[in-house]
C-alpha positions in Angstrom: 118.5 65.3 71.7 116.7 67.6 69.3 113.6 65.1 68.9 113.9 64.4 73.2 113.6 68.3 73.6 111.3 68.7 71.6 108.6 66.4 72.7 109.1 67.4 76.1 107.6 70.4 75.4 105.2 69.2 73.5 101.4 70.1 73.0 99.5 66.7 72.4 97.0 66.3 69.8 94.6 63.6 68.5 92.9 63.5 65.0 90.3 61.8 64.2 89.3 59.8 61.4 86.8 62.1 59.5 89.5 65.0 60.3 92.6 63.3 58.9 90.5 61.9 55.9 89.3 65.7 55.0 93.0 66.9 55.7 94.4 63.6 53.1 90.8 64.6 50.7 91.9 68.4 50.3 95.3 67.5 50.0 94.3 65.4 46.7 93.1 68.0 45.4 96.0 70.7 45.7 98.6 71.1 48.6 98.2 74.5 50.8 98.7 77.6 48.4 99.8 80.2 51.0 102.8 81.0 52.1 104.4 78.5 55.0 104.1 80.2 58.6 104.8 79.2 61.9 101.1 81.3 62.6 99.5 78.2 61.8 101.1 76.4 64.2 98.6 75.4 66.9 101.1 74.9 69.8 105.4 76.0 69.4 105.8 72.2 69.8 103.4 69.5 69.5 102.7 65.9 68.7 99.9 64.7 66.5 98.5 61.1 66.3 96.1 60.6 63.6 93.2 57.9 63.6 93.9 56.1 59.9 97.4 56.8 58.0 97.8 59.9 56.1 100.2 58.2 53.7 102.5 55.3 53.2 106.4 55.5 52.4 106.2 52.6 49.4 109.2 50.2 49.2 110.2 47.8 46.1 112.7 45.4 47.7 114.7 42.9 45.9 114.8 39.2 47.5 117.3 37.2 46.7 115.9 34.9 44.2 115.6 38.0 42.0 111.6 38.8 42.4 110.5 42.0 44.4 108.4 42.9 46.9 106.2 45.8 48.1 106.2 47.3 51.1 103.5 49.9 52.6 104.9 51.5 55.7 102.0 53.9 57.1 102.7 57.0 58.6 100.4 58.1 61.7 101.8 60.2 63.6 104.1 63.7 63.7 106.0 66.6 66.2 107.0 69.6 65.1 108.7 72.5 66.6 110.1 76.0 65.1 113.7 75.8 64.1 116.8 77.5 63.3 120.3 76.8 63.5 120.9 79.7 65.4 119.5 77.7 68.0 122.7 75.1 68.0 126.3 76.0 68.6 129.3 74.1 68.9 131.2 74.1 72.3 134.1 76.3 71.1 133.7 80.2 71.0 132.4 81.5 68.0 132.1 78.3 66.5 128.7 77.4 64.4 127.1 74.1 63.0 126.5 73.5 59.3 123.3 72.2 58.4 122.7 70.7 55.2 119.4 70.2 53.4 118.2 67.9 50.9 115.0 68.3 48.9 113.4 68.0 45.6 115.3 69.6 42.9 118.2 69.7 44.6 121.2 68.0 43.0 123.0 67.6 46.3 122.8 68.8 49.9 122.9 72.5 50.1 123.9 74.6 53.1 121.2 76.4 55.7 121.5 79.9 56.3 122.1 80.6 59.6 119.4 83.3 60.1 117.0 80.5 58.5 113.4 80.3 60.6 111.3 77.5 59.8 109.5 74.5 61.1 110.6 70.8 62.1 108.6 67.8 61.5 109.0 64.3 62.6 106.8 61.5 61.1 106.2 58.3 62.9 104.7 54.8 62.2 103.5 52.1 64.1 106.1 50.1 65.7 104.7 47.2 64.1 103.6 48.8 60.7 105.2 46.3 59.0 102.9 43.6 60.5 99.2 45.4 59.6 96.5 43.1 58.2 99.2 40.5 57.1 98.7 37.3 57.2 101.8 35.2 59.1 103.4 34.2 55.7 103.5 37.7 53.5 106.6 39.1 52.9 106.6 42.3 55.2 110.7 43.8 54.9 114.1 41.8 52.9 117.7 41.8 55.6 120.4 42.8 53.5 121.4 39.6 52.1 117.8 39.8 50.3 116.4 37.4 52.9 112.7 37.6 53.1 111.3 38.3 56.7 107.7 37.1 57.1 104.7 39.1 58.9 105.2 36.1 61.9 109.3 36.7 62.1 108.7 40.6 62.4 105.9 40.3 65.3 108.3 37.4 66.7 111.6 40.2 66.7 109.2 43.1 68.3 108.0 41.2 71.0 111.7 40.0 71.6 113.0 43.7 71.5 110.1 44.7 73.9 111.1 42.2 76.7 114.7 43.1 76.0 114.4 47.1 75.7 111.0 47.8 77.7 112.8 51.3 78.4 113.3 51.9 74.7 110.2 50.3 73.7 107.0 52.3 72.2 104.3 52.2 70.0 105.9 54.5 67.7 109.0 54.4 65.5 110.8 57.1 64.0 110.7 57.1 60.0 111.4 60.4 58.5 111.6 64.2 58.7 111.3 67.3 57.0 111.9 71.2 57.8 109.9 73.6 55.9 110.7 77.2 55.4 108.8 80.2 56.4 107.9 81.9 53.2 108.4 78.8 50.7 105.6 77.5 49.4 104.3 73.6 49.0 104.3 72.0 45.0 100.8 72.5 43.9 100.6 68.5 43.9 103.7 66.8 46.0 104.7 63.3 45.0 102.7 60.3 46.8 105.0 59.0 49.2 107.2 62.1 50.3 107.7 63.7 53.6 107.0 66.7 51.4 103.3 65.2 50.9 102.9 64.1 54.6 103.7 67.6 55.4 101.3 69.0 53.7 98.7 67.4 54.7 99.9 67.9 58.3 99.4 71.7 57.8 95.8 71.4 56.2 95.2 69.7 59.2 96.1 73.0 61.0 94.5 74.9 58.7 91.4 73.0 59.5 91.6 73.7 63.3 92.0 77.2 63.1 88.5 77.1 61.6 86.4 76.2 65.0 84.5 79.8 64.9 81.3 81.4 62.6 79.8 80.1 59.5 82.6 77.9 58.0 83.5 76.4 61.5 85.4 73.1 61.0 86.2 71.6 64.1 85.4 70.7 67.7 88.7 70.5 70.3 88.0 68.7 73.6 90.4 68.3 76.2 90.7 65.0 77.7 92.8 64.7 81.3 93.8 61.2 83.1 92.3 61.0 86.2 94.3 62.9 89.2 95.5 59.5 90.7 96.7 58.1 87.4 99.0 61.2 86.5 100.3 61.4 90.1 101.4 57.7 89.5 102.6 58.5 85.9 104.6 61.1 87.1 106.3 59.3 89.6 107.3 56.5 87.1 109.0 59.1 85.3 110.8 60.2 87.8 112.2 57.1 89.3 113.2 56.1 85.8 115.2 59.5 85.3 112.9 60.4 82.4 111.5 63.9 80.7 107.9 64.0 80.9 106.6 64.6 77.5 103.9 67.4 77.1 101.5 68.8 79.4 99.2 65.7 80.5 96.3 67.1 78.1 95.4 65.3 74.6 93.1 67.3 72.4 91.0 65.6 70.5 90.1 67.1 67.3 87.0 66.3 65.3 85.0 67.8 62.7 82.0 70.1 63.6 78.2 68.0 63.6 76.9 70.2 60.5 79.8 69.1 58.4 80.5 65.5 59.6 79.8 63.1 57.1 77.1 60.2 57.6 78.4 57.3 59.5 77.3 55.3 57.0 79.7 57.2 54.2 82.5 56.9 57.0 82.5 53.2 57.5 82.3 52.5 53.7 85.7 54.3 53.8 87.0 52.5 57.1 86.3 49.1 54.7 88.1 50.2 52.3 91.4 51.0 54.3 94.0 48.6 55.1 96.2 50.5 57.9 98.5 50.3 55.9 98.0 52.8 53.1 96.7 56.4 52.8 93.4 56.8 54.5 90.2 56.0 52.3 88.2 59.4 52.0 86.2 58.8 48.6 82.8 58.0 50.5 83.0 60.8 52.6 84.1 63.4 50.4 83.0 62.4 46.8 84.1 66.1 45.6 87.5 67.5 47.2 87.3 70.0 49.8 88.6 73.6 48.2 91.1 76.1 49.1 89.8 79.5 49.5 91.9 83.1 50.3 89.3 84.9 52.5 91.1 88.0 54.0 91.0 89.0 57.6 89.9 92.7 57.7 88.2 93.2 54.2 87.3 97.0 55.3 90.6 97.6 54.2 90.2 96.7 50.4 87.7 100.1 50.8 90.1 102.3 52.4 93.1 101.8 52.0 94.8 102.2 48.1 96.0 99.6 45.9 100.1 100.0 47.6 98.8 99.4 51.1 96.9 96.4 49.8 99.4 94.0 50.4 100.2 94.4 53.9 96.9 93.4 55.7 96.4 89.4 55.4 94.7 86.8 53.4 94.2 83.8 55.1 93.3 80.3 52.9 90.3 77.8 54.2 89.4 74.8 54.0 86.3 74.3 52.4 83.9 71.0 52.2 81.2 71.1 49.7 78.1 70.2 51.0 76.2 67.7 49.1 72.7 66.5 49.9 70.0 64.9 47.6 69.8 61.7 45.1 73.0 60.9 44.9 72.3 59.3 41.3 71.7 62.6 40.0 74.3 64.6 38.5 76.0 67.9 40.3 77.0 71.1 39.1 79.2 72.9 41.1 80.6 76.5 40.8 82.7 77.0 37.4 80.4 74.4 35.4 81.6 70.8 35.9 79.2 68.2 36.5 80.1 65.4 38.4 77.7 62.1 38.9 78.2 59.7 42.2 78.5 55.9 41.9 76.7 55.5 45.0 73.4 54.4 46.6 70.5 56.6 46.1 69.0 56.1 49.3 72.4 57.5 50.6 72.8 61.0 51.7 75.8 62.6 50.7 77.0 65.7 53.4 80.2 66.3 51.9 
């Protein structure tokens, strides 16, 4: 019911694939370093679909002859919403829920505060994620007698459960979620693999689109509508079927700004690289990391104001792409005075 609410209310987004592979690039070099708000947020409630995985949940499952075998499941999508469980009571009077919460470093569930503010996230994979770029025979998931099932047998089930369920069918599954704290902070590097990882790389990619103004503007956001005749008939599917409607009939589509879009060329060498099934290729594009920097919103204030009443005007961190252009056989020497040399073609033109 949580999930249903809140995607009903939900903003929709679309990321594309040079703006999830900067998000998944910066995040490789260190998660967001400021302090978790709900500022960043670009909608209360929203769903995201990304062009190209921004990470994989990695399975080693047992089959029953004893050997293992490894499964990628990608995640490309996410909703969010701000939460609290003052928001859910119990029927009785003066009755409350207890939410528990699980994490790293926690040696077992621990109860929420009730006055707890923070932010909900959802991550979603393809319905068929199993199935991506395998051939009919490979292994793609084990039943719980340690049974292989075969790429063939999983696209075989789907298409059984479609005709079956068309109601409960979609191109997205549910995998995993996460609620993140206003005030906490992310690990400097998560672990690959983690909701805690996916997360972060979810709110560089807010980050980023805050940044569509001035000299270090990021990103472009165009609206894109159905045609009038289209929704009308959407919206009276959903109606006949007793549905919610989810979001507002808008999907933005976010893309990086033209003066700091990499080459197409750089882009597909990635895009060859990626399987769908794994994290996002970004190496091409962005041969250096993007960098954090604090850059603080009314620097008048470091003038007048003294060092006490420092602290209460805001910093705010950006994402920041280097910008690379020239032989890219030659080495580079970037701020702080490490050299890094490209493996790449020299007639190629770096923009990263």
């Amino acid at each position: 019911m949580t999930e249903a609410s809140r995607l009903a209310k939900a903003r929709t987004y679309s990321l594309r694939s040079n703006g999830t592979g900067l998000a998944v690039a910066a995040v490789a070099g260190s998660a967001p370093r400021e302090k978790i708000t709900t500022d960043r947020l670009p909608s209360p409630a929203g769903l995201m679909i990304f062009a190209d995985p921004i990470g994989s949940d990695v399975e080693q499952l047992t089959l029953s002859d004893g050997t293992t075998a490894e499964i990628h499941t990608p995640i490309v999508a996410v909703s969010w919403s701000e939460w609290s469980p003052k928001d859910y009571q119990l029927l009785g009077e003066g009755e409350q829920l207890m939410w528990l919460r699980n994490g790293a470093g926690y040696d077992r569930p621990r109860p929420v505060p009730h006055d707890f503010h923070g932010i909900w996230m959802t991550f979603y994979a393809p319905r068929t994620a199993d199935t991506i770029g395998r051939a009919p025979d490979d292994i793609v998931a084990v039943d719980s007698d340690g049974v292989p099932i075969t790429a063939s047998q999983s696209r075989l089930a789907n298409a059984r459960f479609e005709r079956a369920s068309k109601d409960r069918w979609g191109p997205l599954a549910w995998h995993q979620e996460i609620i993140l704290g206003v005030d906490e902070v992310f690990a400097e590097h998560p672990r690959p693999g983690s909701a805690q990882q996916w997360a972060s790389v979810v709110y560089t990619a807010w980050q980023i689109m805050q940044q569509r103004s001035g000299k270090n503007q990021l990103v472009e956001i165009e609206e894109v509508r159905l045609p009038p005749a289209v929704r009308k008939k959407a919206k009276e599917e959903v109606k006949r079927a007793g549905k919610k409607r989810v979001g507002d009939g808008v999907v933005r589509v976010v893309d990086l700004a033209a003066p700091v879009r990499p080459s197409t060329k750089s882009s597909d060498r990635d895009a060859e690289r990626s399987d769908g099934r794994r994290t996002v290729e970004w190496s091409c594009r962005w041969p250096v990391p993007p960098y954090r920097r604090w850059t603080c919103t009314n620097p008048y204030l470091h003038h007048k104001l003294s060092d006490d009443a420092r602290e209460y005007h805001e910093h705010r961190e950006e994402v920041m792409p280097f910008k690379i252009k020239g032989p890219a056989d030659k080495p580079l020497r970037v701020k702080g005075g490490t050299t890094f040399t490209f493996d790449v073609p020299t007639d190629d033109t770096l923009e990263k």
